[in-house]
MOPAC internal coordinates of N, CA, C and O (Angstrom, degrees):
PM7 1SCF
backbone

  N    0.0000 0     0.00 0     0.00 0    0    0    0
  C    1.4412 1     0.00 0     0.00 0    1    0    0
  C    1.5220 1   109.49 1     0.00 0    2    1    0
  O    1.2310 1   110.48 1   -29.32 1    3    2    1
  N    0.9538 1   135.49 1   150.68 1    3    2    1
  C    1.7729 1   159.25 1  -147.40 1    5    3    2
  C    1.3935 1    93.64 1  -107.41 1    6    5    3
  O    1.2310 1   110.64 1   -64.44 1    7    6    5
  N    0.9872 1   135.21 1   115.56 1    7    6    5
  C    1.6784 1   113.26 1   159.36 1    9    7    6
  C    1.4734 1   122.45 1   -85.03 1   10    9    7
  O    1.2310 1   107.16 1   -25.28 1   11   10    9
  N    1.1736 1   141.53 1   154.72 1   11   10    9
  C    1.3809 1   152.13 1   166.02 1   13   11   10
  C    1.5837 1   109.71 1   -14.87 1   14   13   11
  O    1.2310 1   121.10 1   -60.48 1   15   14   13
  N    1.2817 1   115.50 1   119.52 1   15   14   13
  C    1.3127 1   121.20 1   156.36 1   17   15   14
  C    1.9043 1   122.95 1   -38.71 1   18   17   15
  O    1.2310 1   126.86 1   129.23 1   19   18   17
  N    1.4184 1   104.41 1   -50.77 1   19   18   17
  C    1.2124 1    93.47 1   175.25 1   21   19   18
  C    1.9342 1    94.23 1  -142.52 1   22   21   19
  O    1.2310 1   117.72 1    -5.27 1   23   22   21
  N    0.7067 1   121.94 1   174.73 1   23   22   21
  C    1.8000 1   137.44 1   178.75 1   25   23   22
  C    1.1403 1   112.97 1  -143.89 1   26   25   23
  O    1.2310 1   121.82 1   -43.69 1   27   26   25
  N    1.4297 1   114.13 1   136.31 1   27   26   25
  C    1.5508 1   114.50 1   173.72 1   29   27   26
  C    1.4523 1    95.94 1  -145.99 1   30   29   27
  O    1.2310 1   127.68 1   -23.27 1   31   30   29
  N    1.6134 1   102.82 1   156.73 1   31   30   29
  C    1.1991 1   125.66 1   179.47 1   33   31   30
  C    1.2835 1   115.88 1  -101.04 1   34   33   31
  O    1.2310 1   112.65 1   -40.94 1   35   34   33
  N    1.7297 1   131.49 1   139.06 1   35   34   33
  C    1.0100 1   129.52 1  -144.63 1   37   35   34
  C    1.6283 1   106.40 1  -146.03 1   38   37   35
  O    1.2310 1   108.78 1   -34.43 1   39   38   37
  N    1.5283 1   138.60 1   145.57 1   39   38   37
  C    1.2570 1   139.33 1   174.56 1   41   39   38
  C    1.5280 1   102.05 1   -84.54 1   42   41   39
  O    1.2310 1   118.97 1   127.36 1   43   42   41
  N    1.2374 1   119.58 1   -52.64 1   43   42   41
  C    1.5564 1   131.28 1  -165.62 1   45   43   42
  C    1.5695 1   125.35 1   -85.83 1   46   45   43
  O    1.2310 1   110.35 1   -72.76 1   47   46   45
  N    1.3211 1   135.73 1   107.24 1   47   46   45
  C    1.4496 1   116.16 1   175.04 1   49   47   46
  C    1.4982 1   130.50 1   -46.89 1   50   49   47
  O    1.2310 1   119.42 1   163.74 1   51   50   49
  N    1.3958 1   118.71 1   -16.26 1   51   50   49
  C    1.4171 1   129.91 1   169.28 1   53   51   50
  C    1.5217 1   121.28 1   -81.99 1   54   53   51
  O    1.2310 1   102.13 1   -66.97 1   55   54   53
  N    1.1881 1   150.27 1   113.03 1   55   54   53
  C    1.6053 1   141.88 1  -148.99 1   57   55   54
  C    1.2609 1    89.48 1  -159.36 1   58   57   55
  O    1.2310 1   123.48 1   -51.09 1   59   58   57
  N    1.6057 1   110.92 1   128.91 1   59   58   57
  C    1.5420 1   116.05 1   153.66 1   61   59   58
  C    1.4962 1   107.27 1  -107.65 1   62   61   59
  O    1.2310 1   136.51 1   -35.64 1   63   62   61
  N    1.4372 1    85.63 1   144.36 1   63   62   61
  C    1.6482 1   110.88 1   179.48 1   65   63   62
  C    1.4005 1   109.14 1  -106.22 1   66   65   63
  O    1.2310 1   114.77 1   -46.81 1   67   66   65
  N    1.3856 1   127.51 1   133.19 1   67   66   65
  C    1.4434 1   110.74 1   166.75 1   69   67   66
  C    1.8367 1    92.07 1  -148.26 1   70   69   67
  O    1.2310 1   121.09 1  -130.45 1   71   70   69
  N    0.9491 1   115.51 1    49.55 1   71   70   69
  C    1.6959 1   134.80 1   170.41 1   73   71   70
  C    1.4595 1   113.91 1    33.65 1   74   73   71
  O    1.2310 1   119.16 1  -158.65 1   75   74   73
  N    1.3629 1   119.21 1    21.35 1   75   74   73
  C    1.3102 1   128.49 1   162.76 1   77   75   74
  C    1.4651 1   108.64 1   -69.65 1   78   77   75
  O    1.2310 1   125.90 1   -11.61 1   79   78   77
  N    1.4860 1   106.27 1   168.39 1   79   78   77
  C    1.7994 1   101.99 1   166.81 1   81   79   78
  C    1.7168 1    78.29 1   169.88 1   82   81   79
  O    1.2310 1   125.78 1    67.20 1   83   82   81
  N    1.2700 1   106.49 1  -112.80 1   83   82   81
  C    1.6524 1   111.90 1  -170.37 1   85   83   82
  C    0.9280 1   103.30 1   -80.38 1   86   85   83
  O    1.2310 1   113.58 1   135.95 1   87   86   85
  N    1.7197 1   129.75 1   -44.05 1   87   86   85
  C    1.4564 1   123.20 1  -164.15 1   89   87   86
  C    2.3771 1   105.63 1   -70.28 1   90   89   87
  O    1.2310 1   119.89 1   -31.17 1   91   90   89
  N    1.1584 1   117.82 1   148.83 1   91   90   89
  C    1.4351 1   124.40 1   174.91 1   93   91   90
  C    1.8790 1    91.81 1   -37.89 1   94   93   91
  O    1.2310 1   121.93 1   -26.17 1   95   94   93
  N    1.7607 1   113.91 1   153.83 1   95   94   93
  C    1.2352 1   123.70 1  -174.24 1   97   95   94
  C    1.2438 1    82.45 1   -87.33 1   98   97   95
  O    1.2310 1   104.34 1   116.68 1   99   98   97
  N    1.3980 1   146.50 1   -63.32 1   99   98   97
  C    1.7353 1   129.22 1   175.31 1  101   99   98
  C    1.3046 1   113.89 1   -15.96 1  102  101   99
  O    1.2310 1   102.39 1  -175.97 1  103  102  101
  N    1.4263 1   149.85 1     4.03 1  103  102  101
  C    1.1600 1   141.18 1  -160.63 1  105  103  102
  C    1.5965 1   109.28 1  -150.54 1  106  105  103
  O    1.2310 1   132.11 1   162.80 1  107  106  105
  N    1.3525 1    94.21 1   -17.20 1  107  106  105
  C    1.7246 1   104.24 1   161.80 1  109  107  106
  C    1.5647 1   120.19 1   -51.95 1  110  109  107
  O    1.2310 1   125.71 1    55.59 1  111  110  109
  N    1.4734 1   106.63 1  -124.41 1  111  110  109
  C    1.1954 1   139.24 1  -164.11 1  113  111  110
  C    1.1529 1   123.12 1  -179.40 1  114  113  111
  O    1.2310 1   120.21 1   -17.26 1  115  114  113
  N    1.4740 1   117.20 1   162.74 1  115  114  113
  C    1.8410 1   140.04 1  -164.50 1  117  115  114
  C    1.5801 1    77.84 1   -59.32 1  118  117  115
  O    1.2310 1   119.39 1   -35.12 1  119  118  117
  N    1.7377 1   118.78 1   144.88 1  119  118  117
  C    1.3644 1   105.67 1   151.83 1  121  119  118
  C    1.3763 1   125.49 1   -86.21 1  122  121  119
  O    1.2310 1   116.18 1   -53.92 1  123  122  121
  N    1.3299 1   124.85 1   126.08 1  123  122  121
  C    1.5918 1   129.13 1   169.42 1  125  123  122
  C    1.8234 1   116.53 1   -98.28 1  126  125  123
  O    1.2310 1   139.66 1   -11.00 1  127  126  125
  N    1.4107 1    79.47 1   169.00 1  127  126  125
  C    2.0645 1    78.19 1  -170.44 1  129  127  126
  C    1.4858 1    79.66 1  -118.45 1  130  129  127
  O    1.2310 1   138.05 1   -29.63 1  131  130  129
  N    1.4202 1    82.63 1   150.37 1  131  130  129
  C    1.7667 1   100.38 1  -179.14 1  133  131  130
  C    1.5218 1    88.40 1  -121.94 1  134  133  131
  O    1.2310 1   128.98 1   -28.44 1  135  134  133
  N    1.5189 1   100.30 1   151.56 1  135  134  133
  C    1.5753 1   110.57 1   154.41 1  137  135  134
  C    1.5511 1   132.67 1  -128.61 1  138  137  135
  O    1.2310 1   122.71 1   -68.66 1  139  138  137
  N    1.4265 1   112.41 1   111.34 1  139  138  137
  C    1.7516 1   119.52 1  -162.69 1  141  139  138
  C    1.9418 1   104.74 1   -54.47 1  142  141  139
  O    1.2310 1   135.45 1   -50.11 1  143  142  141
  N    1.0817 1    87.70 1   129.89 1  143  142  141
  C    1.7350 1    95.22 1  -168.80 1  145  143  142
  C    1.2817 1   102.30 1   -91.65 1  146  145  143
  O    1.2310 1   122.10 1    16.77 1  147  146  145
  N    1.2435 1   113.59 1  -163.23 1  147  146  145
  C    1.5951 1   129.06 1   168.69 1  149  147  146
  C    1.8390 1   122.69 1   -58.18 1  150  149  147
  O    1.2310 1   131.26 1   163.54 1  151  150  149
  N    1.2359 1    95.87 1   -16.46 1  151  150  149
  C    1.3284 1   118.26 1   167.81 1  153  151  150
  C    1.2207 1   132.86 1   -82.73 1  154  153  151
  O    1.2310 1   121.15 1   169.22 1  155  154  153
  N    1.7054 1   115.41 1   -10.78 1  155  154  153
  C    1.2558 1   115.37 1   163.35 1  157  155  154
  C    1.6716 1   102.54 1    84.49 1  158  157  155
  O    1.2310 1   121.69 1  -159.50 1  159  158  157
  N    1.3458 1   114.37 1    20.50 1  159  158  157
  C    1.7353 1    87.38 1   177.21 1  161  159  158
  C    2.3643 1    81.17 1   176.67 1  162  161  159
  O    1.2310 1   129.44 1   -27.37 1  163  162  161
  N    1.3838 1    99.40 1   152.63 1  163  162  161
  C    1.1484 1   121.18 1   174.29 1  165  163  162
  C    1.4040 1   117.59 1  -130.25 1  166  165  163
  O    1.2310 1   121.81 1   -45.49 1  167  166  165
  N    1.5847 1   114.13 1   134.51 1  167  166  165
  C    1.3202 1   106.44 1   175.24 1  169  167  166
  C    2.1030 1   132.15 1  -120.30 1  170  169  167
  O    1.2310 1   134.42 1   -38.04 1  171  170  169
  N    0.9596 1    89.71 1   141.96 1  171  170  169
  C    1.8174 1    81.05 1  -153.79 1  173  171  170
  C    1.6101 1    98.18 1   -62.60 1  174  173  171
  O    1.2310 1   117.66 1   -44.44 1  175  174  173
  N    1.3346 1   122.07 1   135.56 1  175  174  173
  C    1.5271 1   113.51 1  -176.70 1  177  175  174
  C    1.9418 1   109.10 1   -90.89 1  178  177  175
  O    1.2310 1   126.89 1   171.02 1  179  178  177
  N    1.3117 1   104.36 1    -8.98 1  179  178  177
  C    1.4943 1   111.64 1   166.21 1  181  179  178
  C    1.6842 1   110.12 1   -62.01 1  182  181  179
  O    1.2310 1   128.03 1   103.27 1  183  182  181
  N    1.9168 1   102.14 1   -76.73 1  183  182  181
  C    1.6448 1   108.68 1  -174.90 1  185  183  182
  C    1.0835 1   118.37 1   -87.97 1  186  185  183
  O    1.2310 1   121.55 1   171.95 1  187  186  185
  N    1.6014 1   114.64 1    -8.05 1  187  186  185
  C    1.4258 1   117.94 1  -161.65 1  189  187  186
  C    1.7974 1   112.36 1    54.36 1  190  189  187
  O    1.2310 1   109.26 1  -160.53 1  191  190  189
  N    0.9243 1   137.73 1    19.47 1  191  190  189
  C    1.4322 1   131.36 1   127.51 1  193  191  190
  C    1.5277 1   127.06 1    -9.20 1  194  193  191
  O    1.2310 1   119.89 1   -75.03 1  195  194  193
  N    1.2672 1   117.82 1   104.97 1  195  194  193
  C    1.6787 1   101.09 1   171.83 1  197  195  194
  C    1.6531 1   123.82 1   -92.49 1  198  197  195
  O    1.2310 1   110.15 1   -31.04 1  199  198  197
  N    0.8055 1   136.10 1   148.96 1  199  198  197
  C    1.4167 1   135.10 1  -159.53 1  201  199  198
  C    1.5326 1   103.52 1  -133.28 1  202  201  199
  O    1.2310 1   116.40 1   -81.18 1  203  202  201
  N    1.3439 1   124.45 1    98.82 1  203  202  201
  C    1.6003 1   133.12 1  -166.33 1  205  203  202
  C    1.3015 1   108.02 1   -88.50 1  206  205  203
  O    1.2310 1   111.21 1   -35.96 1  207  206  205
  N    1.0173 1   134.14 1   144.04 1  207  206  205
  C    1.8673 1   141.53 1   148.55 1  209  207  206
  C    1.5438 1   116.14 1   -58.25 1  210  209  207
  O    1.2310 1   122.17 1  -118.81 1  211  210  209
  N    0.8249 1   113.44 1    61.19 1  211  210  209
  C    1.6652 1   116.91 1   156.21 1  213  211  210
  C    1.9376 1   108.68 1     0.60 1  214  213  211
  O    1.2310 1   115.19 1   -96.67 1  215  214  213
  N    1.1301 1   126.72 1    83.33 1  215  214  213
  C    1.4654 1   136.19 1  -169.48 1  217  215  214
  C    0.9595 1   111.83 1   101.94 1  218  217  215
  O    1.2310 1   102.65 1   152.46 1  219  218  217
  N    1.5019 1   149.40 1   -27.54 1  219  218  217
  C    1.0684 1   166.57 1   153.55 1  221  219  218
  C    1.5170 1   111.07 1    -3.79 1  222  221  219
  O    1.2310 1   121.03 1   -22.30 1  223  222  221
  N    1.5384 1   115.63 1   157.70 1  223  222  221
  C    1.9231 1   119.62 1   155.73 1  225  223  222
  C    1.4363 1    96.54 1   -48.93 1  226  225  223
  O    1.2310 1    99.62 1   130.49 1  227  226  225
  N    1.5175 1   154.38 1   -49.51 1  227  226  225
  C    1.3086 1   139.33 1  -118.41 1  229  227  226
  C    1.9733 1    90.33 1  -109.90 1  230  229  227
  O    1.2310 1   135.25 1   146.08 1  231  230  229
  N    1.1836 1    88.09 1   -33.92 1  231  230  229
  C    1.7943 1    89.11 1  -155.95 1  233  231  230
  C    1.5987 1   102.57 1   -52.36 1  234  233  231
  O    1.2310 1   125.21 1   -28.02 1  235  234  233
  N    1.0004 1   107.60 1   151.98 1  235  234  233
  C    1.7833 1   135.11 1   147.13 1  237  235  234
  C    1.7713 1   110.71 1  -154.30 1  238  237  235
  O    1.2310 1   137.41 1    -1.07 1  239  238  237
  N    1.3534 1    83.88 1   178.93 1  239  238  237
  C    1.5324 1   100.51 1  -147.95 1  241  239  238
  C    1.6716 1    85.02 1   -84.49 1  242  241  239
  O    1.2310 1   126.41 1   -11.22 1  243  242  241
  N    1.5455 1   105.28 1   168.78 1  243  242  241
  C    1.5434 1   108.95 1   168.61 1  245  243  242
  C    1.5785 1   112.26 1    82.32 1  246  245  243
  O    1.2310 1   121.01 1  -166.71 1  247  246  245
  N    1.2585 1   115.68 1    13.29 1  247  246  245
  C    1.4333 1   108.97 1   172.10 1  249  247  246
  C    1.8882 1   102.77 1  -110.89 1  250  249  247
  O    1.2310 1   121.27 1   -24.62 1  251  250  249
  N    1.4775 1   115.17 1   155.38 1  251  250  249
  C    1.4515 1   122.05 1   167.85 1  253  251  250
  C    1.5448 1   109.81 1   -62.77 1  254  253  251
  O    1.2310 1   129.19 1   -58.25 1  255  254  253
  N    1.5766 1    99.90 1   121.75 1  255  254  253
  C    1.4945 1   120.05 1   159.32 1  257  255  254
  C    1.6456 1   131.80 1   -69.89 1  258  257  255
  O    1.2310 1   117.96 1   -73.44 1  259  258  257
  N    1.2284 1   121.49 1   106.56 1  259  258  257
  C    1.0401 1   151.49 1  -158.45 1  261  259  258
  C    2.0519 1   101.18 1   -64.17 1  262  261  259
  O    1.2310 1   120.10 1   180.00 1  263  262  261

């Protein structure tokens, strides 16, 4: 399995993604709302971004905070 291009850690189960960050938002994507499931983590089907629950099943330590 591949892991996530990028991961971020998150307070809220609701997170919009719109694949901006460093690169210009012209180069992103549409923004979508993800919602962290029972699984502790959501993944953007545009950037593939993962988006973790902060306490969550998914979390561990050592990933970039969102």
């Amino acid at each position: 399995m591949i892991p996530p291009p990028e991961t971020f850690r998150v307070e809220h189960p609701r997170v919009a993604c719109d694949g901006a960050g460093d690169i210009a938002p012209a180069l992103g994507h549409p923004r979508v709302w993800l919602q962290i499931d029972e699984r502790g983590y959501a993944d953007c089907g545009y950037c593939d971004r993962r988006y973790v629950l902060i306490g969550g099943p998914a979390d561990e330590q050592g990933v970039q905070t969102a």
